[in-house]
N, CA, C and O atoms as a Maestro MAE file, in Angstrom:
{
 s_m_m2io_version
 :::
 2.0.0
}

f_m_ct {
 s_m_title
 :::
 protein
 m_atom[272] {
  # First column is atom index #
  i_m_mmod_type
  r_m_x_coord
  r_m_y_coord
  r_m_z_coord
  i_m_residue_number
  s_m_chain_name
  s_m_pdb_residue_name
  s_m_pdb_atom_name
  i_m_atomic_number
  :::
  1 25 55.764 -11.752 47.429 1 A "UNK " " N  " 7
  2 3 56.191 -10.654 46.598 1 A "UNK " " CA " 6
  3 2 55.296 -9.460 46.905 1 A "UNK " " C  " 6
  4 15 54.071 -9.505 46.785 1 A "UNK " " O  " 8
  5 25 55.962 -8.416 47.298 2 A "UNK " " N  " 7
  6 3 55.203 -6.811 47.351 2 A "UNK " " CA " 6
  7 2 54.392 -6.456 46.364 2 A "UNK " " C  " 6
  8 15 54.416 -7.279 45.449 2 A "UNK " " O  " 8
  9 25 53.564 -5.403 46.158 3 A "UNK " " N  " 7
  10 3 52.582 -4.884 45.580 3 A "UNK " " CA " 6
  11 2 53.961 -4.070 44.373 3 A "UNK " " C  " 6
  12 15 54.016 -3.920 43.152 3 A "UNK " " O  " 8
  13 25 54.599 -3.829 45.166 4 A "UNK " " N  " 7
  14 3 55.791 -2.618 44.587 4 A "UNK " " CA " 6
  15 2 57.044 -3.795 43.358 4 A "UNK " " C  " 6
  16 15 57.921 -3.405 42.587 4 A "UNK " " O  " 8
  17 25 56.653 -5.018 43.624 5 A "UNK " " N  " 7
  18 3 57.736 -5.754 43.280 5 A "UNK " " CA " 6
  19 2 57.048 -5.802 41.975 5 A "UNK " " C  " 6
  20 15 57.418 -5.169 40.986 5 A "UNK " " O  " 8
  21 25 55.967 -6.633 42.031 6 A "UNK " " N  " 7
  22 3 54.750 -6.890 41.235 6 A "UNK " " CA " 6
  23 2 54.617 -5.889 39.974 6 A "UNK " " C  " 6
  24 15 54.906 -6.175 38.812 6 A "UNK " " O  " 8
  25 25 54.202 -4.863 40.366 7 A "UNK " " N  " 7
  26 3 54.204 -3.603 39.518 7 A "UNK " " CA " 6
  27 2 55.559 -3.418 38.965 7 A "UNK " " C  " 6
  28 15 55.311 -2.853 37.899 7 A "UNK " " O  " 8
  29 25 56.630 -3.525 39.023 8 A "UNK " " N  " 7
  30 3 57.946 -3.259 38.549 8 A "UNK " " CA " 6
  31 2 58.118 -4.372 37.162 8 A "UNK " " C  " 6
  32 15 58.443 -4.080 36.011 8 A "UNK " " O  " 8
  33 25 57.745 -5.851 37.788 9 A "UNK " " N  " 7
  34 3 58.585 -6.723 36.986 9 A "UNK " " CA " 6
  35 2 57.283 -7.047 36.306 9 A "UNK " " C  " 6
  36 15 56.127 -6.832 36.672 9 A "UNK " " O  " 8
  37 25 57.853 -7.727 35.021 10 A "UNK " " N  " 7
  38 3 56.911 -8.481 34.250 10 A "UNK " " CA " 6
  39 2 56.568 -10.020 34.346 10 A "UNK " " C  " 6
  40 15 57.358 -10.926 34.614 10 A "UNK " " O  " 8
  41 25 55.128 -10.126 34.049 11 A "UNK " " N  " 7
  42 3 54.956 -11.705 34.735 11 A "UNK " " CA " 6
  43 2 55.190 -12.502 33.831 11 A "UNK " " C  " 6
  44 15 55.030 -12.222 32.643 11 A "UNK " " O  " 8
  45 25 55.621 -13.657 34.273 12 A "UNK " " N  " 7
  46 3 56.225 -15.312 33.302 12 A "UNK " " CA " 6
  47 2 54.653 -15.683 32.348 12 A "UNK " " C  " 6
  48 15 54.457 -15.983 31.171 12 A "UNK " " O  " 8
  49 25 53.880 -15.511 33.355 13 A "UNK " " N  " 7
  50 3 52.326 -15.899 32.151 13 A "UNK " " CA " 6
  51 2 51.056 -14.637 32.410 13 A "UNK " " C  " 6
  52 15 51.075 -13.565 33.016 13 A "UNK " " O  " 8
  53 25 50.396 -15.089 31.925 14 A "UNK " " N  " 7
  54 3 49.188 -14.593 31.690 14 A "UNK " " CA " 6
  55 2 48.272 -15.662 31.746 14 A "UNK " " C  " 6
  56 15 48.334 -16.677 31.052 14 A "UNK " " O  " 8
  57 25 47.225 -15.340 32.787 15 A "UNK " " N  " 7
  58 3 46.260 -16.471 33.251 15 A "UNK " " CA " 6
  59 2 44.856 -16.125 32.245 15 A "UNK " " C  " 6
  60 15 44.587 -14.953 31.984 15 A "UNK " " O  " 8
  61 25 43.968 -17.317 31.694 16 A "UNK " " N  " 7
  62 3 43.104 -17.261 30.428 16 A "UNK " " CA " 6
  63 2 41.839 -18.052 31.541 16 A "UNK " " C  " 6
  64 15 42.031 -18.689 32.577 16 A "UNK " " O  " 8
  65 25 40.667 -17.740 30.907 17 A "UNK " " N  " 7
  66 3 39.560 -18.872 31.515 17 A "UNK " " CA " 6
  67 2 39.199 -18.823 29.649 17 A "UNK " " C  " 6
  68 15 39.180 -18.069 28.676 17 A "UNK " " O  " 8
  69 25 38.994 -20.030 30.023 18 A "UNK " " N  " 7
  70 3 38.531 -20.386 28.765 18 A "UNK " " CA " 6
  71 2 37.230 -21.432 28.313 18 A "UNK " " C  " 6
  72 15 37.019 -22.586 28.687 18 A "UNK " " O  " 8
  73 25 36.631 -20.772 27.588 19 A "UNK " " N  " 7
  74 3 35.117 -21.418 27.720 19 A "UNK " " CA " 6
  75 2 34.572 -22.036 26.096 19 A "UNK " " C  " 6
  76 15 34.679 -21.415 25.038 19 A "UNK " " O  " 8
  77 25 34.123 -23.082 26.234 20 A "UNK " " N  " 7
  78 3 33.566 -23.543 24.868 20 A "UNK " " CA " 6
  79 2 32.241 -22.623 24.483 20 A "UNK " " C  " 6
  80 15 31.227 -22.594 25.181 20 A "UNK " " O  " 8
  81 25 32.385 -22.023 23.494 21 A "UNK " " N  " 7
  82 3 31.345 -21.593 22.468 21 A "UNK " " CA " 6
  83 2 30.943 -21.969 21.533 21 A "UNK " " C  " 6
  84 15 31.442 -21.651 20.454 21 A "UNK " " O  " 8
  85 25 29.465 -23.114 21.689 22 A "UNK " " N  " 7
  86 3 29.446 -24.345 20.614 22 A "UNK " " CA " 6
  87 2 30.012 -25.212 20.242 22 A "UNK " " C  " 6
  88 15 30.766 -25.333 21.207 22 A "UNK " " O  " 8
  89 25 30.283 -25.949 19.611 23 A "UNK " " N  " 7
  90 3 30.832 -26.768 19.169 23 A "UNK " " CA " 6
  91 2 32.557 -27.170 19.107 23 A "UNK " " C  " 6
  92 15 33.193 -28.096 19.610 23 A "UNK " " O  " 8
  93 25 32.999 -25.884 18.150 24 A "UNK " " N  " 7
  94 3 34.415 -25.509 17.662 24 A "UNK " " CA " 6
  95 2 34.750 -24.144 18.320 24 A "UNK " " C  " 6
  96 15 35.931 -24.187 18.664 24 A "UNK " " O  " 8
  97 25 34.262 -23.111 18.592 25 A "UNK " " N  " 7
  98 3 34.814 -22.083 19.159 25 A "UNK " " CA " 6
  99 2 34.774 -22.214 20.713 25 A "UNK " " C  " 6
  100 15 33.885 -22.749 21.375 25 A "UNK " " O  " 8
  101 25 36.110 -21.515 21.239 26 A "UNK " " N  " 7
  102 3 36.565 -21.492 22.280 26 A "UNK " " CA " 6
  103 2 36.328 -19.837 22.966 26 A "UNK " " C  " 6
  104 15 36.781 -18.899 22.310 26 A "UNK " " O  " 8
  105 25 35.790 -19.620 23.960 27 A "UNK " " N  " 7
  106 3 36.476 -17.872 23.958 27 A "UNK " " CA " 6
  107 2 37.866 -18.238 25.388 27 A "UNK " " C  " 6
  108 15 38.098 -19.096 26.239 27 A "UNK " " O  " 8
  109 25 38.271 -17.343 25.036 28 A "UNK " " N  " 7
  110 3 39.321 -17.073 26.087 28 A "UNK " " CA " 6
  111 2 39.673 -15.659 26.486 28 A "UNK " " C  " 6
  112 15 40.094 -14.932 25.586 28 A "UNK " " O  " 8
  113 25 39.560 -15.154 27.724 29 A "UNK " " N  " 7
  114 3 39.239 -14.117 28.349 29 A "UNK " " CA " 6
  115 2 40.255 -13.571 29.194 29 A "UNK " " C  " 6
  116 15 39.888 -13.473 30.365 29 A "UNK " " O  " 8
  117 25 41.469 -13.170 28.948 30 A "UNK " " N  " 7
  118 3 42.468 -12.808 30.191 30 A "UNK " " CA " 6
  119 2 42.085 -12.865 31.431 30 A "UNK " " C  " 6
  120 15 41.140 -12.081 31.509 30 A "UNK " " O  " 8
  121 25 42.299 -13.409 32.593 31 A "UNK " " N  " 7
  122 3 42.122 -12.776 33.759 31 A "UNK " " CA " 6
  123 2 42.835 -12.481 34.753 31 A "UNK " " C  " 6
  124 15 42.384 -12.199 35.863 31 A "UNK " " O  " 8
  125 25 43.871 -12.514 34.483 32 A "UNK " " N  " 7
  126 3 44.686 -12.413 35.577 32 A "UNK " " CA " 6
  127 2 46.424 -12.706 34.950 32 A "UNK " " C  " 6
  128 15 46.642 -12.773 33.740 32 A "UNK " " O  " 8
  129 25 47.535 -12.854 35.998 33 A "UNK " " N  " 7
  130 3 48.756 -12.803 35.432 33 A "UNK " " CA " 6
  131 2 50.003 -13.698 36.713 33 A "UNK " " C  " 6
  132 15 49.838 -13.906 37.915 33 A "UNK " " O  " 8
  133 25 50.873 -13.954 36.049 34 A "UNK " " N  " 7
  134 3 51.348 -14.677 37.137 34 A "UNK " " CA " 6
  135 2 53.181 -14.363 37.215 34 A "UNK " " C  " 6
  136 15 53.855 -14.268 36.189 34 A "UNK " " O  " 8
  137 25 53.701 -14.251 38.471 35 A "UNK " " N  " 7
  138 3 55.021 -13.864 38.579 35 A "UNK " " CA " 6
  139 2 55.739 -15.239 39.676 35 A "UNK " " C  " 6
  140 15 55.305 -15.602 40.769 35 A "UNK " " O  " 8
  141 25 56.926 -15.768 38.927 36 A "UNK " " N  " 7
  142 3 57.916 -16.497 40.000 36 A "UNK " " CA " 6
  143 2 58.040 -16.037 41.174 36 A "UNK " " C  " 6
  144 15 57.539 -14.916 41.258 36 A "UNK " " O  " 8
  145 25 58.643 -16.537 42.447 37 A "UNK " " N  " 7
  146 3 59.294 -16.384 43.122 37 A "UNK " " CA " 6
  147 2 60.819 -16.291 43.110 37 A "UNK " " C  " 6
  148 15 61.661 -17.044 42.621 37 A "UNK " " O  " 8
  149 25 60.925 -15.186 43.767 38 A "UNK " " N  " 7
  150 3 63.087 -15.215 43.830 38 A "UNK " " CA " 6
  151 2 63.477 -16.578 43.815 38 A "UNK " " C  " 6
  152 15 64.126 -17.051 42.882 38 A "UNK " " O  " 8
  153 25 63.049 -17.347 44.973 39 A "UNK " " N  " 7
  154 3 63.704 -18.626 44.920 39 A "UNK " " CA " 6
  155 2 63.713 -19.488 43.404 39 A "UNK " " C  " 6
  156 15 64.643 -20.021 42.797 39 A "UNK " " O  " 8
  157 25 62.506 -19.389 43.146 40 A "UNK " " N  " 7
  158 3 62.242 -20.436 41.833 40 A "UNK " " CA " 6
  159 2 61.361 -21.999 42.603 40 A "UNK " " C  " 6
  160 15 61.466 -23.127 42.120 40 A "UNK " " O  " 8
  161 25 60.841 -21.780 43.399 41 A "UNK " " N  " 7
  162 3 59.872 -22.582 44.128 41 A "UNK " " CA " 6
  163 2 58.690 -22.228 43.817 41 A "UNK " " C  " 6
  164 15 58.024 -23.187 43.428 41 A "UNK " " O  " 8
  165 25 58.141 -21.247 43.823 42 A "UNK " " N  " 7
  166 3 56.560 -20.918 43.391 42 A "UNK " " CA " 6
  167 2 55.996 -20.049 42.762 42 A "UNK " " C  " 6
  168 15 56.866 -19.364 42.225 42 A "UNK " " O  " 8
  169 25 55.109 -19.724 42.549 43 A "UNK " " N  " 7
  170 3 54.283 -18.772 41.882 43 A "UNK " " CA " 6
  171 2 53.478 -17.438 42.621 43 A "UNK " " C  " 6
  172 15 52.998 -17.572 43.747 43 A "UNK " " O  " 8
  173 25 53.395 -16.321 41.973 44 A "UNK " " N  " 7
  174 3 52.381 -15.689 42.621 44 A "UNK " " CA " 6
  175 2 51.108 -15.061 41.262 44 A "UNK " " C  " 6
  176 15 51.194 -14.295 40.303 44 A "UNK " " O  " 8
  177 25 50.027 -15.879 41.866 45 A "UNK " " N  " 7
  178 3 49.283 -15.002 40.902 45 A "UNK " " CA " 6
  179 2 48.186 -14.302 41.258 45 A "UNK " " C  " 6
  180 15 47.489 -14.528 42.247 45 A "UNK " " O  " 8
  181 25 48.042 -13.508 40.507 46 A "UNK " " N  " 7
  182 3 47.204 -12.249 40.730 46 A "UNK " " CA " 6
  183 2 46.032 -12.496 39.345 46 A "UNK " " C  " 6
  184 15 46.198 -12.652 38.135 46 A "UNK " " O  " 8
  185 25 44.588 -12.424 40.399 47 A "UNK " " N  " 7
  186 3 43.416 -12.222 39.680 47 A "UNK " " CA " 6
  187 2 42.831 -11.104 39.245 47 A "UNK " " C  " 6
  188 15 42.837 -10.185 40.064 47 A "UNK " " O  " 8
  189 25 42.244 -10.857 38.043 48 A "UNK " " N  " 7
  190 3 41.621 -9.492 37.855 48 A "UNK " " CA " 6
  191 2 40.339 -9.932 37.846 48 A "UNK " " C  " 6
  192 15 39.700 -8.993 38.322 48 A "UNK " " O  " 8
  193 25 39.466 -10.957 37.540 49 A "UNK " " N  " 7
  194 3 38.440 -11.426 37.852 49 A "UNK " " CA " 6
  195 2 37.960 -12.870 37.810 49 A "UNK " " C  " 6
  196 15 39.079 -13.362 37.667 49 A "UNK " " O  " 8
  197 25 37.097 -13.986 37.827 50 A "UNK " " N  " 7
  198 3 36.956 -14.744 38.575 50 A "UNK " " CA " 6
  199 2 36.420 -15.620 36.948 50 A "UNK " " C  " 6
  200 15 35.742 -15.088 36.069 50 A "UNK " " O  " 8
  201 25 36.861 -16.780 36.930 51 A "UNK " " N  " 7
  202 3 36.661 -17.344 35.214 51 A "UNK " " CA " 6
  203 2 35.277 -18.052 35.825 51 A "UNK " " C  " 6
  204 15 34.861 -18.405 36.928 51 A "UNK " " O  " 8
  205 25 34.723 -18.043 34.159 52 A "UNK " " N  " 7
  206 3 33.277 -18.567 34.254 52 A "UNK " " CA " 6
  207 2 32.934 -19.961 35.073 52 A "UNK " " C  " 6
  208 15 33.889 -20.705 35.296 52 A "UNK " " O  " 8
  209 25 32.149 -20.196 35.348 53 A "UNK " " N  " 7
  210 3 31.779 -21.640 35.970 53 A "UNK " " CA " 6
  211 2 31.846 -22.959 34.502 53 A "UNK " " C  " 6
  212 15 31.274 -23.134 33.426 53 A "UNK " " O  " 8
  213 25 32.812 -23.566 35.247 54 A "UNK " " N  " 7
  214 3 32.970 -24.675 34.203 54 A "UNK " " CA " 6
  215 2 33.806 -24.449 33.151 54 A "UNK " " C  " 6
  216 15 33.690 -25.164 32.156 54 A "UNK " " O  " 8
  217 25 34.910 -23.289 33.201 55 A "UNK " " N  " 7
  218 3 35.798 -22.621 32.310 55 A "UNK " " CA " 6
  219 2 37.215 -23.628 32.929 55 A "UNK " " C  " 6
  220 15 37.582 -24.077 34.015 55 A "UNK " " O  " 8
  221 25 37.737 -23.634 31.374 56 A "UNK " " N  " 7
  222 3 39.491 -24.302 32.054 56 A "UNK " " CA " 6
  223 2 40.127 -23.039 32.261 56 A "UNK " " C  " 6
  224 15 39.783 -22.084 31.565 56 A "UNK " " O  " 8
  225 25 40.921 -22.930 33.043 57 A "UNK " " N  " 7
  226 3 41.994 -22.176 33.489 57 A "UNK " " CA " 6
  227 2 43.281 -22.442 32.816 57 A "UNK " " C  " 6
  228 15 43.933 -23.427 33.162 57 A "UNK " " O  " 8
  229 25 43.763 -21.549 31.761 58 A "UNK " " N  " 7
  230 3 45.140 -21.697 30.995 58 A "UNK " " CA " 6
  231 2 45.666 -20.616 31.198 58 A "UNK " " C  " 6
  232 15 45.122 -19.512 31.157 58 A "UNK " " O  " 8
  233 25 47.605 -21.058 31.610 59 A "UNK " " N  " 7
  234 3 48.818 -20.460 31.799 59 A "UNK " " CA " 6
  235 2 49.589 -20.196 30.375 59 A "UNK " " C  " 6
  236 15 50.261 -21.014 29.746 59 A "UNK " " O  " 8
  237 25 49.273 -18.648 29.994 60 A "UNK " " N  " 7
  238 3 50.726 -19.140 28.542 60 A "UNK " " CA " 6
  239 2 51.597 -18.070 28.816 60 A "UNK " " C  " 6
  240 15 51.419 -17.061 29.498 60 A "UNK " " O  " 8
  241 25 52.450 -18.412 28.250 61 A "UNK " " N  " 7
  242 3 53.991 -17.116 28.257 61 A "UNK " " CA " 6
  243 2 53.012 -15.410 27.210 61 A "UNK " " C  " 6
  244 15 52.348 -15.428 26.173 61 A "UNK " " O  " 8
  245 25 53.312 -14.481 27.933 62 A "UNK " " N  " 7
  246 3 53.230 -13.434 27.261 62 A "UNK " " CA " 6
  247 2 53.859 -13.893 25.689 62 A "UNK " " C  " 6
  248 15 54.505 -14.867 25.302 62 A "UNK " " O  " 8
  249 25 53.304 -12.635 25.000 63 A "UNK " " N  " 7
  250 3 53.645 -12.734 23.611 63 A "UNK " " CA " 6
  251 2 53.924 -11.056 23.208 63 A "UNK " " C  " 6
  252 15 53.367 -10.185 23.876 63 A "UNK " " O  " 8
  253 25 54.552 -10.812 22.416 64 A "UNK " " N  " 7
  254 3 54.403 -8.954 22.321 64 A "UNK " " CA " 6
  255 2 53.637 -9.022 20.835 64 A "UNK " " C  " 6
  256 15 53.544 -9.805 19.890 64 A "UNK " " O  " 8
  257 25 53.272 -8.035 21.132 65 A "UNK " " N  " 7
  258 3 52.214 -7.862 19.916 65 A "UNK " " CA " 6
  259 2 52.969 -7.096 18.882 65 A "UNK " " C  " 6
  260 15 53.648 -6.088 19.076 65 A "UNK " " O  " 8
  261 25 52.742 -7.747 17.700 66 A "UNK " " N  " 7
  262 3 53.528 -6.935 16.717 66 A "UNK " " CA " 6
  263 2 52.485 -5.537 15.697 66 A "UNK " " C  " 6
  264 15 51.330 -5.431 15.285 66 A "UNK " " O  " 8
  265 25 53.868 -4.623 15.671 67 A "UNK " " N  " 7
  266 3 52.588 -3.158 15.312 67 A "UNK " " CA " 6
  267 2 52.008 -3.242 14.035 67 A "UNK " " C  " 6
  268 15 52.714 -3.690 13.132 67 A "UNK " " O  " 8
  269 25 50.828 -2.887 13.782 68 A "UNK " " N  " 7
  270 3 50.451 -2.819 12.471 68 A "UNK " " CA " 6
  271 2 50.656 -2.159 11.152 68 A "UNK " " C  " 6
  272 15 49.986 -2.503 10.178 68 A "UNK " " O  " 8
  :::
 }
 m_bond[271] {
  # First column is bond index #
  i_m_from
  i_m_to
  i_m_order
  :::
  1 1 2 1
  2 2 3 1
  3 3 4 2
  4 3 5 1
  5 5 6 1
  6 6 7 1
  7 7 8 2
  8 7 9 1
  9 9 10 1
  10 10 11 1
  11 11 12 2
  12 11 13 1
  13 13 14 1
  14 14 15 1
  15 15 16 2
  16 15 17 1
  17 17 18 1
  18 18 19 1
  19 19 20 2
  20 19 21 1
  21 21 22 1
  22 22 23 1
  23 23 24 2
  24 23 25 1
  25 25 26 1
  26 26 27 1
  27 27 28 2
  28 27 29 1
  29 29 30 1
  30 30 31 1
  31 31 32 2
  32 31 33 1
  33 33 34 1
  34 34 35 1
  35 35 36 2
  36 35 37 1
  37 37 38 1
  38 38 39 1
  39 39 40 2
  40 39 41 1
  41 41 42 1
  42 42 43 1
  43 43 44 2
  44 43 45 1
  45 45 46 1
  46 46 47 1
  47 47 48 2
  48 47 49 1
  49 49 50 1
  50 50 51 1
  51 51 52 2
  52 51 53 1
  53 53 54 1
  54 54 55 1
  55 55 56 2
  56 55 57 1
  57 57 58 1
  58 58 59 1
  59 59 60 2
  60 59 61 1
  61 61 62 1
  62 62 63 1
  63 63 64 2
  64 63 65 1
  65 65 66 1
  66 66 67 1
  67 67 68 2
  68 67 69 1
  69 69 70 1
  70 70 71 1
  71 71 72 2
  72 71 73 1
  73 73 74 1
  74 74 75 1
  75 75 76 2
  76 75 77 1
  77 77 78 1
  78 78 79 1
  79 79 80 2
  80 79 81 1
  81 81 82 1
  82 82 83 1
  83 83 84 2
  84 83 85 1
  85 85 86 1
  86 86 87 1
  87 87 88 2
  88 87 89 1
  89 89 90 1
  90 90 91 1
  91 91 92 2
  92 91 93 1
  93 93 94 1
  94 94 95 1
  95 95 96 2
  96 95 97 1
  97 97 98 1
  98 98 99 1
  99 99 100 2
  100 99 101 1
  101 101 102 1
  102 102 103 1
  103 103 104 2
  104 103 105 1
  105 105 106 1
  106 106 107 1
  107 107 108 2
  108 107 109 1
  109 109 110 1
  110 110 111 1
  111 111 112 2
  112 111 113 1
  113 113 114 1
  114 114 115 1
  115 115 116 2
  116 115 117 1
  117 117 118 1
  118 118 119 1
  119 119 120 2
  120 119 121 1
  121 121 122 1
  122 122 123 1
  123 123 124 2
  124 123 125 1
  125 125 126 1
  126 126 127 1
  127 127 128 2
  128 127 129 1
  129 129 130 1
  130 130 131 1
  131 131 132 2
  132 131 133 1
  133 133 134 1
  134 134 135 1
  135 135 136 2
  136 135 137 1
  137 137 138 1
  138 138 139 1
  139 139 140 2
  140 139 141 1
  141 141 142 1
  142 142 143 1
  143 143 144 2
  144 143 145 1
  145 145 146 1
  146 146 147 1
  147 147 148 2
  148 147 149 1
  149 149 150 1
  150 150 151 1
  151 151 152 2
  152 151 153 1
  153 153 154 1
  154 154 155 1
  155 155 156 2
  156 155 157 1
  157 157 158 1
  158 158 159 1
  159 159 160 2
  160 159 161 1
  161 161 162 1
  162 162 163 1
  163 163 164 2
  164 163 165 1
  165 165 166 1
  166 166 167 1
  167 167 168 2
  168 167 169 1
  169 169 170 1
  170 170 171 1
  171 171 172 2
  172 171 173 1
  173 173 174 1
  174 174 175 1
  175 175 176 2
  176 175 177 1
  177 177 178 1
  178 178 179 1
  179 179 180 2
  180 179 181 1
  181 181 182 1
  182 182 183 1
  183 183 184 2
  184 183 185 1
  185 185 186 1
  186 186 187 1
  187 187 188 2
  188 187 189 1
  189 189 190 1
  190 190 191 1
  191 191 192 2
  192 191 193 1
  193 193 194 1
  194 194 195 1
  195 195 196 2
  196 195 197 1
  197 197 198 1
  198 198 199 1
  199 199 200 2
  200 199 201 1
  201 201 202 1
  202 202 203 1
  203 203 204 2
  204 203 205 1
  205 205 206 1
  206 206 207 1
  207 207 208 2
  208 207 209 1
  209 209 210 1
  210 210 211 1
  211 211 212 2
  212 211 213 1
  213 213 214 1
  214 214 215 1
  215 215 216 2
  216 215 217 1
  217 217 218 1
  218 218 219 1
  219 219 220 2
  220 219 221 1
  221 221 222 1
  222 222 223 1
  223 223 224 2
  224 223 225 1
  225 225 226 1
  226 226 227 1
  227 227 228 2
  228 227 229 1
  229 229 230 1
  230 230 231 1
  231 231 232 2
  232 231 233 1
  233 233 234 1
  234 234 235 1
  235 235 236 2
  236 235 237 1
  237 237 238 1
  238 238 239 1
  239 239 240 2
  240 239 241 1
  241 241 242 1
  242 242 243 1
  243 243 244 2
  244 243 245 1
  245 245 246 1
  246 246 247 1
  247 247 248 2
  248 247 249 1
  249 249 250 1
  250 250 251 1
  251 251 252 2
  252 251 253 1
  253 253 254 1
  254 254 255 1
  255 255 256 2
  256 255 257 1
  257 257 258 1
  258 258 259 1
  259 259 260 2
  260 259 261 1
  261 261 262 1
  262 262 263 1
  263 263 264 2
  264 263 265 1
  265 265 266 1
  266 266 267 1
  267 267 268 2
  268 267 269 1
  269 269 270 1
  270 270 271 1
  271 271 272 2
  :::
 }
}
């Protein structure tokens, strides 16, 4: 997928690193985002930066934020 495709369409997820903070808290940190392929065979994802060492890596569906 193009740079030009990418920028047009909206991605299926949003990529998280996610890190334990103590005990019970979790942080989770956007990093990145992810778009299908035309076919429906694969993925393309795009990093904005690099998740902590020892962080899980979670895929979720966008959500829209509702206004206040």
């Amino acid at each position: 997928m193009s740079n030009k495709q990418i920028a047009k369409s909206l991605p299926s997820y949003r990529i998280y690193s996610v890190s334990k903070n103590g005990e019970k808290k979790s942080t989770w940190q956007e990093i990145g985002a992810v778009w299908p392929h035309k076919d429906g065979k694969g993925f393309n994802l795009a990093f904005a930066a690099r998740p902590l060492e020892g962080a899980a890596i979670v895929l979720r569906a966008p959500t829209t934020k509702k206004a206040a």
